[in-house]
C-alpha positions, 0 to 999 in steps of 0.5 A: 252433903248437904241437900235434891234432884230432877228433870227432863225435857219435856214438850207440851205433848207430853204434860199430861203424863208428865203431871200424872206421875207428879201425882196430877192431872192436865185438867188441875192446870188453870184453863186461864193461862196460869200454871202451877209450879210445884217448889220444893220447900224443907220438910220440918221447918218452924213456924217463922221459916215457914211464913218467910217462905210464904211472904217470898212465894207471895211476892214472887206471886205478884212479880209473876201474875201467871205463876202460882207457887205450889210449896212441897215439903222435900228433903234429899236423901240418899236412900229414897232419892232414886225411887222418888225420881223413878216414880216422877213424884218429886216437885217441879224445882228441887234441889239436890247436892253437888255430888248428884248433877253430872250423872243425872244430867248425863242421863238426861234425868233433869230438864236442859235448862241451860239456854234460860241460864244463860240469859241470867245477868250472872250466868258468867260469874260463877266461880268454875269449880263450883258451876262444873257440878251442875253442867253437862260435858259441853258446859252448859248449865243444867242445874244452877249451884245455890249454896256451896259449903265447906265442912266445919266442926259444930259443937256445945258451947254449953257441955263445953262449959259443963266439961271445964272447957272454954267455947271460946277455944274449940280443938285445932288437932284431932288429939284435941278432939278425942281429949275434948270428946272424952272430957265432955262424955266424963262430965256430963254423959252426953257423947262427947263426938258422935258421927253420921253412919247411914243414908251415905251419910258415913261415906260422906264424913269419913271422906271428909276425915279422909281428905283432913288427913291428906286421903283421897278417895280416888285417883286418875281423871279417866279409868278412876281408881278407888283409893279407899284402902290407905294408911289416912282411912286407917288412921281415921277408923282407928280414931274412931275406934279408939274414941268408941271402945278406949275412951267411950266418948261416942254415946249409944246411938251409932245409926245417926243419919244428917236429920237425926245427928242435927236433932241430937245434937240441937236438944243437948245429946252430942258435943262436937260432930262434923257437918257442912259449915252453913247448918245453922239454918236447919239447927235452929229453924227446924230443931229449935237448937239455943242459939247461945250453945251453939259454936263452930270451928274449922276442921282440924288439918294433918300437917300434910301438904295433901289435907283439905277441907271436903266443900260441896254444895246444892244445886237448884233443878227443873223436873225432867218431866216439865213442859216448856211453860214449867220449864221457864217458870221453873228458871225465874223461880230460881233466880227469884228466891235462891239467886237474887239475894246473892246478887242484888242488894234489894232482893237481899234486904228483901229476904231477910227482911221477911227472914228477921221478921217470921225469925228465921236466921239471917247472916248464918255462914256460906262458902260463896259460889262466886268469888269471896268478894261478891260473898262479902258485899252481900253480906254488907247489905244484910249486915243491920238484920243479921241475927245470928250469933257470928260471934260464936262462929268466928273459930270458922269464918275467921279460917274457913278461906285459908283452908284448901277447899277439895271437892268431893269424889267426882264418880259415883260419889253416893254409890261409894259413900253407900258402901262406906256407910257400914264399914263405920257402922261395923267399927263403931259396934264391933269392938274385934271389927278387922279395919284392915279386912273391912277397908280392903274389901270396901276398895274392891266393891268401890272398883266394881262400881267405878268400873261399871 
């Protein structure tokens, strides 16, 4: 769920309120023409990610005389996204996961930008079922798709050995998992599998177990049904259950948000969890995670012919509340330093040239948001600069194409992954918790909302 959101489109008359509630006034602009943008950058980043940041911004700068880049520490959350964007104080261009495109663009809330997208000599070529998440009903393009992951198990490579397990053969059942989970915690008292339970976070990854079953979260393509209450949502919170209170492999912290589970996980304290398969950017440059205990998997699939691997991904979009002027500086920002990488060879030597000099990860694995092709030749240009440990990653990369890839619920994702969040809650610390009850009700509050 990866990672922000925002935009409305705005005419010059109304820029001197619309930068007021960015936290400005008209009168900052430069009186030379020039404009500041406003770009989200990640909070937290280490040094090096930071300096290849600003060795892009720098050479965007120089392709762009008129255009100063403005860097804003920024990270989506579920929690605070809303107020946020309510009170304008987002960046210019942010980003923002998949699940949130088509309600704020149906709402109006992030700038049509759609006509300065089109004109982009890759406008066409993305793949259709990752472009829909950024498009209005009449397919045009709002919000352009940046990144796309599929779901992958992460795990130590160090506990791993510590527990007498081999890094080199992650799980490839969910027994495996609950018996790999147990031996870690036995051996050495970290937890063996931890899972995320706030921020809509723990909607996210029981859906994700869910779909790995063969669940679904709901059903139909007008009048939506919650499909929440099932026997492949029981399953996973009976699991889960089983690992907390039977087999005590899931540690003491069970309020894990996507930030504090990669921290946890990075310095050593948990064995396996589940994340987006491209997370080895934010472990390593802004949790300092070793490189060597890093290893990562596919997810184990149910003999189903319904299981699936949850895939997502990160949208790039224009504040609702920019000019014209933001509005065009906003597009060629985007084409610039998430775009031109993914589709010209010299742009992306030239990114992770500057990533492999400040030592930031280069080759980590993305699902591609064009064809896997395209994917591949991309990676064959940075092929000499790659310098992360792919080899440790094979149990993914090696896989992660064979999966079904299902996209996340389609209506009112975060509003359902918010009700979900303590109904895992509720297992992980009530040993007596009624899954039953608990999944039941959680339905009925998730048919209100798709209703509404």
């Amino acid at each position: 769920m990866t990672s922000p959101i925002l935009r409305f489109a705005g005419a010059v008359a109304g820029l001197a309120l619309a930068v007021s509630l960015a936290g400005c006034s008209a009168s900052d602009e430069p009186s030379d023409g020039t404009i500041t943008l406003r770009v989200s950058i990640d909070a937290g980043l280490d040094e090096g990610a930071t300096k290849a940041f600003e060795a892009r911004a720098a050479q965007f700068e120089e392709a762009n005389p008129d255009i100063t880049i403005e860097p804003v520490e920024y990270t989506w959350d579920g929690t605070t996204f809303a107020a946020a964007l309510a009170g304008g104080t987002l960046p210019d261009v942010f980003t923002l996961p998949f699940t949130d495109g088509r309600g704020l663009i149906a709402n109006e809330q992030i700038a049509d930008i759609s006509d300065l997208v089109a004109e982009l000599p890759y406008a066409g070529d993305f793949n259709p079922n990752v472009a829909v998440a950024g498009q209005a009903e009449d397919g045009s393009q709002w919000a352009v798709p940046i990144a796309a992951y599929g779901q992958g198990l992460h795990y130590n490579r160090a506990l791993f050995e510590q527990a007498g397990l081999d890094p080199d053969q992650p799980p490839t059942t969910w027994d495996e998992v609950r018996e790999y989970a147990k031996q870690i915690a036995d051996a050495t008292g970290q937890a063996g599998y931890a899972q995320m339970t706030t921020s809509n976070t723990g909607g996210w990854i029981l859906t994700t177990l869910d779909y790995a079953l063969g669940g679904r979260l709901e059903e139909g393509s007008g009048d939506v049904a919650s499909t929440i209450d099932t026997p492949e949502m029981a399953e996973v919170l009976e699991m889960v259950h089983e690992m907390r209170w039977t087999d005590d492999s899931m540690g003491a912290n069970f309020l894990y948000d996507w930030g504090g589970i990669n921290q946890a996980f990075a310095s050593g304290q948990i064995g396996m969890y589940v994340s987006g398969g491209g997370n080895y950017g934010n472990l390593f440059t802004q949790n300092q995670m070793n490189p060597d205990d890093y290893g990562l998997a596919v997810l184990p699939l149910a003999d189903s012919p319904d299981a699936g691997v949850l895939g997502g991904g990160t949208l790039a979009a224009v504040s609702g509340k920019a000019d014209d002027a933001h509005r065009a500086a906003g597009v060629e920002w985007i084409d610039f330093y998430y775009m031109e990488k993914l589709t010209d060879e010299d742009a992306a030597v030239a990114d992770a040239e500057a990533l492999a000099e400040s030592g930031a990860p280069v080759g980590a694995p993305q699902m591609p948001i064009f064809d896997q092709a395209t994917y591949e030749e991309a990676q064959s240009w940075v092929a000499d600069l790659v310098n992360v440990p792919l080899d440790q990653m094979t149990g993914f990369t090696d896989h992660i194409f064979e999966q079904p890839l299902i996209a996340e619920p389609s209506h009112s994702t975060q509003e359902v992954y918010a009700l979900l969040d303590p109904v895992v809650q509720a297992v992980l610390t009530d040993q007596n918790a009624d899954i039953a009850a608990l999944l039941a009700a959680a339905e009925a509050e998730a048919q209100q909302i798709l209703a509404g």
